[in-house]
C-alpha positions in Angstrom: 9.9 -16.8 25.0 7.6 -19.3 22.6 4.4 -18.0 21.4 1.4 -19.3 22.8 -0.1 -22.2 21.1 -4.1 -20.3 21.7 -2.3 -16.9 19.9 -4.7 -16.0 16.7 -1.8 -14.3 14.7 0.3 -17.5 15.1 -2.8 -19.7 14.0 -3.1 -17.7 11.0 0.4 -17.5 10.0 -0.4 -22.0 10.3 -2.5 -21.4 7.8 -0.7 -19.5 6.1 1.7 -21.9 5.7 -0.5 -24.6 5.3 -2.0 -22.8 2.0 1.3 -22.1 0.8 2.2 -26.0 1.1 -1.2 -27.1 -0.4 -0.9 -24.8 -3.3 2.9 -26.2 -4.2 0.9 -29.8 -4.4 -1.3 -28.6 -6.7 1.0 -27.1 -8.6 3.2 -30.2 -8.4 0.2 -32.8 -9.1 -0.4 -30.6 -12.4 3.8 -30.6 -13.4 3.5 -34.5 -12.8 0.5 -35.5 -15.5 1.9 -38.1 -17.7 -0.3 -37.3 -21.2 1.4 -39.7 -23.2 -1.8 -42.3 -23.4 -4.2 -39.6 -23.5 -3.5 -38.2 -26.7 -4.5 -39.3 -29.9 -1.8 -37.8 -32.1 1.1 -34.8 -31.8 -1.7 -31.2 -32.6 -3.3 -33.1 -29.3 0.0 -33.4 -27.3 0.7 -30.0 -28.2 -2.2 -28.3 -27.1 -3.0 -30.4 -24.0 0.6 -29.8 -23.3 0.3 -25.5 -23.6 -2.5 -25.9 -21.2 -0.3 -27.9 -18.4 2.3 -25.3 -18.3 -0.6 -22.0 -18.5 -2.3 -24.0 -15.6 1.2 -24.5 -13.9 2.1 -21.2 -14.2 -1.6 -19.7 -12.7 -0.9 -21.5 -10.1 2.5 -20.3 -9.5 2.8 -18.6 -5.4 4.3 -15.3 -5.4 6.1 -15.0 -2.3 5.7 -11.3 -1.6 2.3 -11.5 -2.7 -0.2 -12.4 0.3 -2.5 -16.3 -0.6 -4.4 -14.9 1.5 -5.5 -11.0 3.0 -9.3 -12.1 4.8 -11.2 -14.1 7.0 -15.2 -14.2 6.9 -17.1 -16.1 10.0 -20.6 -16.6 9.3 -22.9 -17.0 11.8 -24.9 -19.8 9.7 -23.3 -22.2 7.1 -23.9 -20.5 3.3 -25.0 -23.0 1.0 -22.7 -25.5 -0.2 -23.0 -24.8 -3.8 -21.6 -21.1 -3.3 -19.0 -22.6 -0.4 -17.1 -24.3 -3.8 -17.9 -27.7 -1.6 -16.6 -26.3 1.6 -18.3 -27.1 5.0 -18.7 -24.9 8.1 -18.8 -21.1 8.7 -15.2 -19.9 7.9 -13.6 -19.1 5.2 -10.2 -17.6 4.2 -10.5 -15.2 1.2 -7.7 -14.8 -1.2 -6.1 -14.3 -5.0 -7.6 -17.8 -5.8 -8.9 -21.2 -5.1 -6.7 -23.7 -2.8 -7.9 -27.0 -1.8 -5.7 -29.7 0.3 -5.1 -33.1 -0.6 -8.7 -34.5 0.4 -10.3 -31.3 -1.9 -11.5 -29.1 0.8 -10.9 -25.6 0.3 -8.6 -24.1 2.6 -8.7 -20.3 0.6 -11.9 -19.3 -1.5 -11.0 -17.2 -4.7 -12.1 -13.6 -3.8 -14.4 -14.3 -7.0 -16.3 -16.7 -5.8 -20.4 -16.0 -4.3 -19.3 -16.6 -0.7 -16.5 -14.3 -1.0 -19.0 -11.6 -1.8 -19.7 -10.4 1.6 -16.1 -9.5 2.4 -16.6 -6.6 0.0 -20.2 -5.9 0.8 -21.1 -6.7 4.1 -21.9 -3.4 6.4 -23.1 -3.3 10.0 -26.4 -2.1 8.3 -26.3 -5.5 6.4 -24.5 -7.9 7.7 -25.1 -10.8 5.3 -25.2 -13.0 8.0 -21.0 -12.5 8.5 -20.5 -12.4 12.6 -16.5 -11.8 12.1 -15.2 -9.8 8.9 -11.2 -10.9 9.3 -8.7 -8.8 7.8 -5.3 -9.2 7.3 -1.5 -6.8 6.9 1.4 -8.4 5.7 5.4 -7.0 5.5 6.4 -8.6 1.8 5.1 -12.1 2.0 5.0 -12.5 5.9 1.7 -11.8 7.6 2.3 -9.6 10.3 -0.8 -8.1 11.7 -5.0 -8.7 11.8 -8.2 -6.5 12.6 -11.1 -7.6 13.3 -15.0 -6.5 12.5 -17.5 -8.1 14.9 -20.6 -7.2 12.3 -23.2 -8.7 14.2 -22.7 -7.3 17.3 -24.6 -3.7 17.7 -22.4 -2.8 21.0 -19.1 -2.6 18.3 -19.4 0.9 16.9 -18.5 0.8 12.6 -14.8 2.2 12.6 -12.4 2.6 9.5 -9.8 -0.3 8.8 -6.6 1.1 9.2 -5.3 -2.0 7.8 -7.2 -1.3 4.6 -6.0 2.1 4.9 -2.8 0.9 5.0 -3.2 -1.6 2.1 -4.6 1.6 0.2 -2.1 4.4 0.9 1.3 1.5 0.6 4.0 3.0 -1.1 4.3 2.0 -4.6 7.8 0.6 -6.7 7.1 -1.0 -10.1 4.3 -1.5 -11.9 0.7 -1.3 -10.8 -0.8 -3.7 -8.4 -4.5 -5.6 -7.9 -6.7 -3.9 -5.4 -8.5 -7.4 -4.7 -8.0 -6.8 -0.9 -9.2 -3.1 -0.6 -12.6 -3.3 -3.1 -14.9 -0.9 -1.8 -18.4 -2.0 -2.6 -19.8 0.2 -5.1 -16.9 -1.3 -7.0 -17.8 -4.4 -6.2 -20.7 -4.2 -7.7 -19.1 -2.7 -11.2 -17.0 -6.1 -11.1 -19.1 -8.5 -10.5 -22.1 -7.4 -13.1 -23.0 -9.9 -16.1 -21.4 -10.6 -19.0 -24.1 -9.7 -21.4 -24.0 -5.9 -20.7 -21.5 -3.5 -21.3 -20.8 -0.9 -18.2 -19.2 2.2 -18.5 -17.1 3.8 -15.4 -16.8 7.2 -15.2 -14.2 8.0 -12.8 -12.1 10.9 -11.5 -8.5 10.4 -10.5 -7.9 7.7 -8.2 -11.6 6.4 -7.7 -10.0 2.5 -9.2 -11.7 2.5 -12.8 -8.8 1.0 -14.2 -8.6 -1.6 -11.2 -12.1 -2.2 -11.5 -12.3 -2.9 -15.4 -9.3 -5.1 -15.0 -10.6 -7.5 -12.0 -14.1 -7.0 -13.5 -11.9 -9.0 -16.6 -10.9 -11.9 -13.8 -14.3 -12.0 -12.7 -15.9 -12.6 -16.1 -12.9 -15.5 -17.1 -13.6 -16.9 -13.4 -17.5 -16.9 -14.0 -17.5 -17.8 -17.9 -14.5 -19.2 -18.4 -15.2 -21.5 -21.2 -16.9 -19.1 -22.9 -14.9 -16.3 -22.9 -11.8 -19.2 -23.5 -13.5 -19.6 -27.3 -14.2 -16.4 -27.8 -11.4 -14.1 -26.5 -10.3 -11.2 -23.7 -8.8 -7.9 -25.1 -7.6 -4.7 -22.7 -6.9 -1.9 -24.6 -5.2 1.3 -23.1 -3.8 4.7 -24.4 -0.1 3.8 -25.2 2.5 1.6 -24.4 3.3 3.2 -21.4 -0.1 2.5 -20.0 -0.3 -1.3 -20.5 3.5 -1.7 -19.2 2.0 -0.3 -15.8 -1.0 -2.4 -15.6 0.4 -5.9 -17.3 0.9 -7.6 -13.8 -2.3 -7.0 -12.6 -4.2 -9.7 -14.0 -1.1 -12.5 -14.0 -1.4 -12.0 -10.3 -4.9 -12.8 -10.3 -4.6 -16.0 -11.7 -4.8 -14.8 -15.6 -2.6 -15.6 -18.1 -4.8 -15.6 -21.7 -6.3 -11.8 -21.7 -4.5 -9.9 -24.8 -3.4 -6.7 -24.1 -3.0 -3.4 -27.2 -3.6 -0.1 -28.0 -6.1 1.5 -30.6 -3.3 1.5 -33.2 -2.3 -1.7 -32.7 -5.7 -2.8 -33.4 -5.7 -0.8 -36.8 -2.1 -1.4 -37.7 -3.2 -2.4 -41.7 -0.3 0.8 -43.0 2.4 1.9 -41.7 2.0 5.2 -39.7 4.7 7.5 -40.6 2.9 11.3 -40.9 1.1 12.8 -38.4 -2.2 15.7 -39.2 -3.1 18.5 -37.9 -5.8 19.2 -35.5 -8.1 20.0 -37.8 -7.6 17.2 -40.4 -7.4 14.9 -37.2 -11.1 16.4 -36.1 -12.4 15.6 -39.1 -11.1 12.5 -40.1 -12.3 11.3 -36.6 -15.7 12.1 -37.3 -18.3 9.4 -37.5 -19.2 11.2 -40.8 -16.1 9.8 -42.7 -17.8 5.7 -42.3 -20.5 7.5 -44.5 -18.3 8.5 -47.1 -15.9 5.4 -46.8 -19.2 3.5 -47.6 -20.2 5.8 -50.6 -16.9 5.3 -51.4 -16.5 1.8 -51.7 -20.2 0.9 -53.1 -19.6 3.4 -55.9 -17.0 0.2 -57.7 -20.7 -1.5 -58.2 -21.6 -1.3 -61.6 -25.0 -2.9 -63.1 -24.7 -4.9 -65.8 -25.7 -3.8 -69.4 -24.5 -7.4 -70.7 -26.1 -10.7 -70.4 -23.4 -13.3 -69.0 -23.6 -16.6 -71.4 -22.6 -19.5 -70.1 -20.9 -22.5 -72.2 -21.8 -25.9 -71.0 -21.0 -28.8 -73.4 -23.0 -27.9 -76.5 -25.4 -26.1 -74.6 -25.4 -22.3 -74.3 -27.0 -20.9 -71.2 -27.8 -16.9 -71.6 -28.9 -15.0 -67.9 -29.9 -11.6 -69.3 -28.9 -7.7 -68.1 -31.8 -7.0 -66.5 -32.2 -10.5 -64.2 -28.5 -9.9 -63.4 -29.6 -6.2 -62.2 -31.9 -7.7 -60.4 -29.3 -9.8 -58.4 -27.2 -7.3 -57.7 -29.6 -5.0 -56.3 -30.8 -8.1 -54.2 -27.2 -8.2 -52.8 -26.9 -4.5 -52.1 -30.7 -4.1 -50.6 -28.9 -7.2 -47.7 -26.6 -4.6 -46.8 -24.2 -7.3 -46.0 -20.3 -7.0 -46.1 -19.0 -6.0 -49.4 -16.6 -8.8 -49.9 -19.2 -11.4 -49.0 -22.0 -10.0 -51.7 -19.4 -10.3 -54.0 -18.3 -13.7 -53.4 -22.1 -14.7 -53.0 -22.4 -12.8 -56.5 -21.0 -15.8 -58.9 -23.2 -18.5 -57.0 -26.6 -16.2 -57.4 -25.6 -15.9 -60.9 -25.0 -19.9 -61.2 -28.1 -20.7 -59.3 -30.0 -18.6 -62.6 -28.5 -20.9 -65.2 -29.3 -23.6 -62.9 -32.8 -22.7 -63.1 -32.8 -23.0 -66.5 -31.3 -26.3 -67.0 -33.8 -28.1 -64.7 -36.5 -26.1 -66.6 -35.0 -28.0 -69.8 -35.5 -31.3 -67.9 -31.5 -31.5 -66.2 -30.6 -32.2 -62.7 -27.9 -30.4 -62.1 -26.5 -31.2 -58.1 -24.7 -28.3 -56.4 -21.0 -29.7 -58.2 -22.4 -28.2 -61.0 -23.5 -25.2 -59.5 -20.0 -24.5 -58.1 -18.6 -25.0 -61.9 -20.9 -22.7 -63.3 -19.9 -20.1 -60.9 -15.9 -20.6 -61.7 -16.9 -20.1 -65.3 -14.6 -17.5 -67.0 -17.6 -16.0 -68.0 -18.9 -15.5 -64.8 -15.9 -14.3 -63.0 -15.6 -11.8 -66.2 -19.0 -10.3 -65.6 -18.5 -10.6 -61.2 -15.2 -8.6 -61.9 -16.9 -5.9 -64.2 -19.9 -5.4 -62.1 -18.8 -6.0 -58.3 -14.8 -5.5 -58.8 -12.5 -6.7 -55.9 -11.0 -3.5 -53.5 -8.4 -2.9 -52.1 -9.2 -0.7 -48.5 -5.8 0.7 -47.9 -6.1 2.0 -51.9 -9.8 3.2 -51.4 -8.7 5.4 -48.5 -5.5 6.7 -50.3 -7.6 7.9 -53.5 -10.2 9.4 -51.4 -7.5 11.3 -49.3 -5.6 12.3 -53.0 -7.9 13.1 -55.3 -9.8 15.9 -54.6 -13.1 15.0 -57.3 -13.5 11.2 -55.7 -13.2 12.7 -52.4 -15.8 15.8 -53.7 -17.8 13.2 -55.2 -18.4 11.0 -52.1 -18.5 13.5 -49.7 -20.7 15.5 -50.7 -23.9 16.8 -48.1 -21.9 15.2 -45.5 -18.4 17.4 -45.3 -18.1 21.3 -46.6 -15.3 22.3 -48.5 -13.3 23.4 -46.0 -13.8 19.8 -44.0 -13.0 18.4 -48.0 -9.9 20.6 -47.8 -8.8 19.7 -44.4 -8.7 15.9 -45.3 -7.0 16.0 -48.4 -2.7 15.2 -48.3 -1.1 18.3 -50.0 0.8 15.9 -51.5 -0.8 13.0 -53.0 1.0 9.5 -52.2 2.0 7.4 -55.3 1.3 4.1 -53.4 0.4 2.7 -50.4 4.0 1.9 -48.9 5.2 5.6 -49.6 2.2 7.6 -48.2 2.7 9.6 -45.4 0.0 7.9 -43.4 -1.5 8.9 -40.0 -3.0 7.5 -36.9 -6.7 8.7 -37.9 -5.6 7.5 -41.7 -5.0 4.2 -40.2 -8.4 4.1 -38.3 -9.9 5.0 -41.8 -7.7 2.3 -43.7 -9.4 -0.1 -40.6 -13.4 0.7 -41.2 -13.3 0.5 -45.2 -11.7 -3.4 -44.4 -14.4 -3.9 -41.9 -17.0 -2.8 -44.6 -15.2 -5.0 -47.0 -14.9 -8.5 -44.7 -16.3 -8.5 -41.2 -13.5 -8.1 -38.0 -13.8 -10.7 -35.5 -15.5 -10.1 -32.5 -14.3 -10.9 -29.1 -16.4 -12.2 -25.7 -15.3 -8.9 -23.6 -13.2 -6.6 -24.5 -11.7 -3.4 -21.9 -11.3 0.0 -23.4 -9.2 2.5 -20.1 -8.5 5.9 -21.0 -11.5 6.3 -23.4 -12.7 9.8 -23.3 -9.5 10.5 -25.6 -11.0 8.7 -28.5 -12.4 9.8 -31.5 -15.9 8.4 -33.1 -14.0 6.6 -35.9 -11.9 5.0 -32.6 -14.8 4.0 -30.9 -16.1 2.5 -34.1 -12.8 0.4 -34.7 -12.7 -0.7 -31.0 -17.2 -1.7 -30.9 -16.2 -3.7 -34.3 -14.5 -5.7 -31.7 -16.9 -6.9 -29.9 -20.1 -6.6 -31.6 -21.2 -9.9 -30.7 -19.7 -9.3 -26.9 -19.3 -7.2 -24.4 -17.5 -4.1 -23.1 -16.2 -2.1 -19.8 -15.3 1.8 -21.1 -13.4 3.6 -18.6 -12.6 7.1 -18.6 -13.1 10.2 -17.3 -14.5 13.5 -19.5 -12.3 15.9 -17.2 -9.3 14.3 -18.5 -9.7 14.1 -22.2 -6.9 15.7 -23.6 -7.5 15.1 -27.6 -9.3 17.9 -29.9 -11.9 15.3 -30.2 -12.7 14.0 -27.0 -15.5 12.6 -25.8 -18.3 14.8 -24.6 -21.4 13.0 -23.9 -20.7 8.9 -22.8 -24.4 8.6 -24.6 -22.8 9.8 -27.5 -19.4 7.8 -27.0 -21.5 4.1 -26.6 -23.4 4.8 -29.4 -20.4 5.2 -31.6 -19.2 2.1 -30.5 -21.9 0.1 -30.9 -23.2 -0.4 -27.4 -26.0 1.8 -26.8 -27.8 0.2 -23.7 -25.1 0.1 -22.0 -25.0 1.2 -17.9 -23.5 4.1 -16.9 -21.8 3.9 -13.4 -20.0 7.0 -11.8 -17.6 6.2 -9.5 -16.9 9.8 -7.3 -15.2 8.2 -3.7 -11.5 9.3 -4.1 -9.2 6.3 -2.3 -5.5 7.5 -4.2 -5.2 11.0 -4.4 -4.4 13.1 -1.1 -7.8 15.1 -0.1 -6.0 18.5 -0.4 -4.3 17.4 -4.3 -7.4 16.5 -5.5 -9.0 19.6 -4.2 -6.3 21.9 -5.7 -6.8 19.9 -9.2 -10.9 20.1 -8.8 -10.7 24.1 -8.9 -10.0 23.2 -12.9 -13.5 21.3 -13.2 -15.8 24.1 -14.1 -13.6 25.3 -16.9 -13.3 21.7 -18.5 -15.8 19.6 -17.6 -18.9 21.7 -15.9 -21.1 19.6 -14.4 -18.9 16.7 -13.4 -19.0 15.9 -10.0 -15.5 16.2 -8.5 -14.2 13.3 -6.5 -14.3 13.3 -2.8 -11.1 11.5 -1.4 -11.9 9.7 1.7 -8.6 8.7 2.4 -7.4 9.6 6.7 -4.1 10.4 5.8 -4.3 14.4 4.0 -0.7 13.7 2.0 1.4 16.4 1.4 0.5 19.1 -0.8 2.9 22.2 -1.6 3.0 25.2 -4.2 6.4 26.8 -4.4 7.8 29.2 -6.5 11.3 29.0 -8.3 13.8 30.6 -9.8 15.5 28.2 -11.6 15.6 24.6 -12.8 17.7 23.7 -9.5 15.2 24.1 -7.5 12.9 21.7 -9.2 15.6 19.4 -9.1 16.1 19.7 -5.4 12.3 19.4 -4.9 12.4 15.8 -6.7 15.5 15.0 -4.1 13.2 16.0 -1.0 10.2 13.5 -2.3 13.3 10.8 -3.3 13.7 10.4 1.4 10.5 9.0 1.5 10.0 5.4 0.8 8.4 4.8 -2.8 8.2 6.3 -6.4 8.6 9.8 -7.4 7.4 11.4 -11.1 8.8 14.4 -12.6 6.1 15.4 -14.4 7.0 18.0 -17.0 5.9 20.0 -20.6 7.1 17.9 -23.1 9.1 20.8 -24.3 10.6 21.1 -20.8 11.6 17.2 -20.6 14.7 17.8 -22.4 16.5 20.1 -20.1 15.1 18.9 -16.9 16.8 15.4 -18.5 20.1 17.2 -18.3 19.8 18.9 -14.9 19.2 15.5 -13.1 22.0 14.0 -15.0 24.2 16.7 -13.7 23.3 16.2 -10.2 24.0 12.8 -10.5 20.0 11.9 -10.2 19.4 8.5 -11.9 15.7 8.4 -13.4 13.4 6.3 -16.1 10.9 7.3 -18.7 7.3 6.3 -18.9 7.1 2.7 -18.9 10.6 1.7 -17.3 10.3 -0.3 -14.2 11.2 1.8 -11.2 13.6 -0.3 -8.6 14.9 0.2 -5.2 17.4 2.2 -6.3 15.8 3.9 -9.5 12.6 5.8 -7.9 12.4 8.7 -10.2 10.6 8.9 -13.4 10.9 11.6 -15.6 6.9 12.1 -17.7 5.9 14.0 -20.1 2.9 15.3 -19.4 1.3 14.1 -22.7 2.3 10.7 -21.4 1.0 11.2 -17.5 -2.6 9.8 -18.3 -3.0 6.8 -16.1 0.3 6.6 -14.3 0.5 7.1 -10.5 3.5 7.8 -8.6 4.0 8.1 -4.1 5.1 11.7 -4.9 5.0 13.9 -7.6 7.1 17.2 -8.5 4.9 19.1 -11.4 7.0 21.5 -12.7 5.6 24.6 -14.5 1.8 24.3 -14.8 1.7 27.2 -17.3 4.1 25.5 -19.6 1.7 22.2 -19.6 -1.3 24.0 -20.7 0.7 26.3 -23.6 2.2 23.1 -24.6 -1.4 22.1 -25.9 -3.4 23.1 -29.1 -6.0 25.1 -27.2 -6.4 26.3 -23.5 -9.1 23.9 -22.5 -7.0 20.5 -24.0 -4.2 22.4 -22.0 -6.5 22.8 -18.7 -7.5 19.1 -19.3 -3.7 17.9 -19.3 -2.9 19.7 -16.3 -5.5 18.3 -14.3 -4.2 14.8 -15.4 -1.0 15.8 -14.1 -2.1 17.5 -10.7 -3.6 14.5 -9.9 -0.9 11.6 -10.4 0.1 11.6 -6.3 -0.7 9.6 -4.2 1.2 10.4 -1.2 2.4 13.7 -2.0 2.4 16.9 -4.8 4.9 19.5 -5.2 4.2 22.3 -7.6 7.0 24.7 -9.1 6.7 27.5 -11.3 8.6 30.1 -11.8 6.1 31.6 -14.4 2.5 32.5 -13.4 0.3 29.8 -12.2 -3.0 29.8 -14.6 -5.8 32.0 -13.2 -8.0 29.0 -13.2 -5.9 27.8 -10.2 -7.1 30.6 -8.0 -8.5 29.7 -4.9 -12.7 30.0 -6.0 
C-alpha cells in the first residue's frame, strides 16, 4: 500500500532527503573552485588550497548521523537577521547550516539565535514557538516524530520520550555530541560570551564535558575569525580521555580545535622518573613559581665596571652606577626575563647615544643598533644579565641542596626542602630522572624567561586533578583569552586536588570567572548514582549530589563472589544487551582479570581502543576510569580500588569515579568487604 502523499513522517523524510541532496551541492560547488587565477603566487595556492579541502571536509554528510533531529513553528516570523536570511515561521534545526541552490536555508545550525528556543523554550515561556518538532532516527533513517504544541494551554507539559530515547541510546565507539538533547541550563553554559571564562562543576553524567566541547563549536560559530587567528585548545586528563571525545567536535562541523594533555603542553624534558606523593605535593605548590623566580633573578648581577665603548677615535665611557641604574629600571618593569635582557644592550646604547648628540653628533637608530652589538656591550650584558637555561635552573635547584636552601628560604621548611630535592643529583639535563611535576617546573621558569603564547579559548575537562603549578601552566595559555574548567571536586583523585574552584581560577589566572553547577543527572541510572552519592560526605561534604532525572531506573546490582569466574560471568550477562560493557578493576587486579577473560575466550580492549560490534568489552583500570562511560559496567572489588590509592579519601574519590561510569546498568562484585562508607546512611 503507498503512503499518503498528506503523511507528516513521509514529508519530513522529503526533506530529509532534500537536505541531504542540497548539502552534497555545496560540498560539490566547493570541490569544483578553480583557484588558479586567484592566486598571486604558490604560499597563496597553498593556503587557499588547505582551506578548500578543511571546508570540503566540514561539510562532509555522515550518513548515520541525523542533518537534521528538530522542527520549530513560530507563531510570528523572527527577525530576518537571526533567520540567517530565511523567511517564514519554520525552521528545521540541525548539526549545521544548509541552504539550496537559490540560498535559502533549508536546516539552521543548532548554533544559530533562532535555534535558541528549541533548547529553551518551556510552556511557561514559549518564545513565541507554537510547534516544538522533534525527531528519532534508526542509523541515518528518520523513523519517528513528537510533537510539543507550546502555545496551546489545553496540552498538558509531558517528557520526550524521544529525547529520552536519544539520551539513554546505547553506546559503541567513542563519545557522541548531545546537540539534540541540550537541556537548557546547559544551554545557557554554551552559548555565554567569549570574554569570560565559566567554570562547570558537575557530577557524573550532568554533560560538563559535552557542554565545554559544544560551548567550543559555539564560540568558533560566533567568533570564528577571531578565534581562527588566535587558536582553540581542549585539554583532558590522558590519552585515553581525548580518544573518547575526538569525534565530537568533527561532527559538529569542526575541524581546527587542537586537542592535548597537561604534559603535552609542558613536554620541554623528557619524563622518565616519577616522585612520590610528598615531593609531587610540594612541587605542585604555587609556592615553587616563587622560588623559580628567586631562582632565576639571582643570575642578575649589578655592574661594578663602566662599559667603554670604541667608536672610531672616539671613546665613549657609561659609568657603574648609571648602568645600575638601568638595570634596576629593567627589573622594577617586572617584564619577562629574556626580554629585559635583550632590551639591556639597547638601554645601554641609547646612554652612549646620549652622549654623542651632547658632543654635537647625530647618531640615527643604525647607530644605535651598532653600539649595542659592541663586544663591549655584549661583555658587560653577559656579566651582569647572563643568558639561562630553564631546564638547567630547575635541575640545580632540584640538585643542590644550598641553591635550593638559598631560594627557598621563608617559603618551604626543611622538610618541604628535603622532599624536593633528587637523592641523586642528575649530571645533565638528558640523563635526569625527570617527573611530570619536574616538567611543569621546567615549563614556568621558560615562561618567566620568554612569554608562552596565549590562545583565544582554551577547555580544561577533568580539572579538579590538577595541581597549582598545572593550573598555572594551563592559565599561561590563555592569559589574553578565555577558558571553560570542568570538573567535579568529588572526583579528584590526586594528593593535590583541587579544593576550593575560587582557589583553582585564581591559580590559573582567571579570577572573575562564573561558577556554574550543573546537579540534573541525564546518564547515570537514579539508583547508581544514589549508591555512588552515599560516598559524598566523606569526600566532598557539602557538594550537592546529582539528581538523575532520567525515566528509565537502569539496572543496579551488588553481588558477592567467590572467585574471579564469577566476575567474568557477570561481564558475559551485561555483554546480551545491546552496547558497551567496562570492566572496571584495581589496577593491581587488571592483570589477572586480563587472563581470566582470555581463558574464556572473552575478547576485550583497553582504555582508548575503539569498541566494535563485535568487541564490546573494555577492560579499565580504575586509575584510568575518569571520564569514560560505558552501557554497563561490572566494578569488581570496591575495597581493592580504594587500597590501591595513597590514602583512603584519594581511594574513596576513585571509587566514586568508577561507581558512576554506567549508564544503563552497574554490577558490583566483591568477594572482600564492601567499604563501610557504602552502608546504607
Amino acid at each position: 500500500m503507498s503512503t499518503p502523499v498528506d503523511d507528516p513522517l513521509s514529508r519530513e523524510r522529503s526533506h530529509l532527503a532534500a537536505s541531504r541532496s542540497a548539502l552534497r551541492a555545496m560540498r560539490e560547488d566547493v570541490e569544483a573552485l578553480d583557484i588558479s587565477d586567484v592566486t598571486a603566487n604558490w604560499v597563496n595556492a597553498e593556503v587557499l588550497a588547505h582551506q578548500i579541502e578543511e571546508r570540503v571536509k566540514a561539510l562532509a554528510d555522515l550518513s548515520d548521523t541525523p542533518l537534521f533531529f528538530g522542527r520549530l513553528d513560530y507563531l510570528h516570523a523572527p527577525a530576518r537577521e537571526e533567520a540567517e536570511g530565511a523567511e517564514g515561521e519554520r525552521f528545521y534545526i540541525g548539526r549545521r547550516h544548509v541552504h539550496d541552490a537559490d540560498g535559502d536555508p533549508m536546516v539552521i545550525d543548532w548554533r544559530a539565535p533562532v535555534s535558541q528556543p528549541f533548547y529553551r523554550a518551556s510552556k511557561k515561556d514559549p518564545m513565541d514557538v507554537a510547534l516544538r518538532r522533534r525527531f528519532g532516527y534508526t542509523g541515518g533513517d528518520l523513523t519517528a516524530y513528537e510533537d510539543e504544541h507550546l502555545s496551546d494551554p489545553a496540552e498538558a507539559a509531558k517528557t520526550s520520550r524521544l529525547l529520552q530515547q536519544e539520551i539513554e541510546r546505547p553506546r559503541v565507539g567513542p563519545m557522541r555530541d548531545i546537540v539534540a538533547t541540550i537541556q537548557p541550563e546547559q544551554d545557557e553554559i554554551v552559548r555565554s560570551g567569549l570574554s569570560g571564562t565559566v567554570c562547570v562543576q558537575g557530577g557524573p553524567g550532568t554533560g560538563k564535558t559535552a557542554v565545554g566541547l559544544h560551548r567550543v563549536a559555539f564560540l568558533l560559530y560566533a567568533h570564528r575569525e577571531r578565534l581562527a587567528r588566535t587558536g582553540t585548545l581542549v585539554i583532558g586528563p590522558n590519552r585515553s580521555f581525548l580518544h573518547y571525545i575526538e569525534q565530537v567536535l568533527p561532527a559538529l562541523g569542526e575541524l581546527t580545535v587542537q586537542q592535548a594533555t597537561v604534559e603535552d603542553l609542558v613536554a620541554h624534558v623528557e619524563i622518565k622518573g616519577t616522585d612520590d606523593a610528598t615531593a609531587a605535593v610540594v612541587k605542585g605548590d604555587a609556592r615553587m613559581a616563587r622560588v623559580l623566580r628567586r631562582a632565576l633573578y639571582s643570575h642578575v648581577t649589578m655592574p661594578t665596571e663602566p662599559v667603554v665603548v670604541v667608536r672610531g677615535s672616539r671613546r665613549w665611557r657609561v659609568p657603574a652606577y648609571e648602568l645600575e641604574d638601568i638595570v634596576r629600571q629593567l627589573l622594577d618593569r617586572d617584564i619577562r626575563y629574556g626580554a629585559a635582557r635583550e632590551a639591556l644592550p639597547q638601554r645601554v646604547a641609547h646612554a652612549v647615544l646620549v652622549q654623542m648628540e651632547r658632543s654635537g653628533e647625530a647618531p640615527d637608530d643604525r647607530v644605535q643598533d651598532a653600539v649595542a652589538r659592541n663586544t663591549a656591550v655584549k661583555a658587560a650584558v653577559k656579566a651582569v644579565w647572563p643568558a639561562v637555561d630553564p631546564a638547567k635552573l630547575v635541575l640545580r635547584l632540584l640538585s643542590d641542596a644550598d641553591f635550593l636552601a638559598e631560594h627557598a628560604e621563608g617559603i618551604l621548611d626543611e622538610e618541604e626542602q628535603k622532599a624536593v630535592l633528587w637523592a641523586k643529583p642528575a649530571r645533565s639535563v638528558k640523563s635526569a630522572q625527570w617527573s611530570a611535576a619536574d616538567a611543569v617546573l621546567v615549563d614556568e621558569a621558560t615562561d618567566l624567561i620568554q612569554r608562552t603564547h596565549s590562545l583565544g579559548h582554551v577547555v580544561l575537562d577533568e580539572a579538579q586533578d590538577l595541581s597549582p603549578m598545572q593550573y598555572r601552566a594551563v592559565g599561561r595559555r590563555c592569559t589574553t583569552g578565555s577558558a571553560t574548567v570542568l570538573g567535579d571536586l568529588a572526583q579528584g583523585t590526586t594528593p593535590w586536588a583541587t579544593r576550593d574552584w575560587q582557589e583553582a581560577l585564581a591559580h590559573l589566572g582567571k579570577r572573575d570567572a562564573v561558577i556554574e553547577e550543573l546537579t540534573a543527572g541525564f546518564r547515570v541510572p537514579t539508583d547508581v548514582i544514589a549508591y555512588a552519592s552515599r560516598l559524598l560526605p566523606h569526600i566532598a561534604p557539602g557538594l550537592t549530589p546529582v539528581v538523575s532525572i532520567r525515566e528509565n531506573p537502569g539496572h543496579f546490582e551488588v553481588r558477592n563472589v567467590t572467585a574471579t569466574a564469577d566476575v567474568v560471568g557477570a561481564c558475559r550477562e551485561s555483554l546480551r544487551h545491546e552496547g558497551s560493557t567496562g570492566l572496571i578493576a584495581a589496577d593491581a587486579r587488571v592483570p589477572e582479570l586480563a587472563r581470566a577473560l582470555t581463558e574464556a575466550g572473552i575478547p576485550y580492549l583497553g582504555p582508548g581502543e575503539e569498541t566494535t560490534r563485535e568487541t564490546r568489552l573494555t577492560l579499565v583500570p580504575a586509575s584510568l576510569a575518569k571520564g569514560l562511560e560505558y552501557d554497563y559496567v561490572v566494578l569488581d572489588e570496591p575495597r581493592a580500588v580504594v587500597d590501591g590509592e595513597p590514602d583512603e579519601r584519594t581511594g574513596l574519590r576513585r571509587l566514586y569515579v568508577a561507581l558512576t561510569r554506567a549508564v544503563s546498568g552497574l554490577i558490583v562484585t566483591h568477594a572482600a568487604g564492601l567499604p563501610p562508607q557504602l552502608a546504607s546512611p
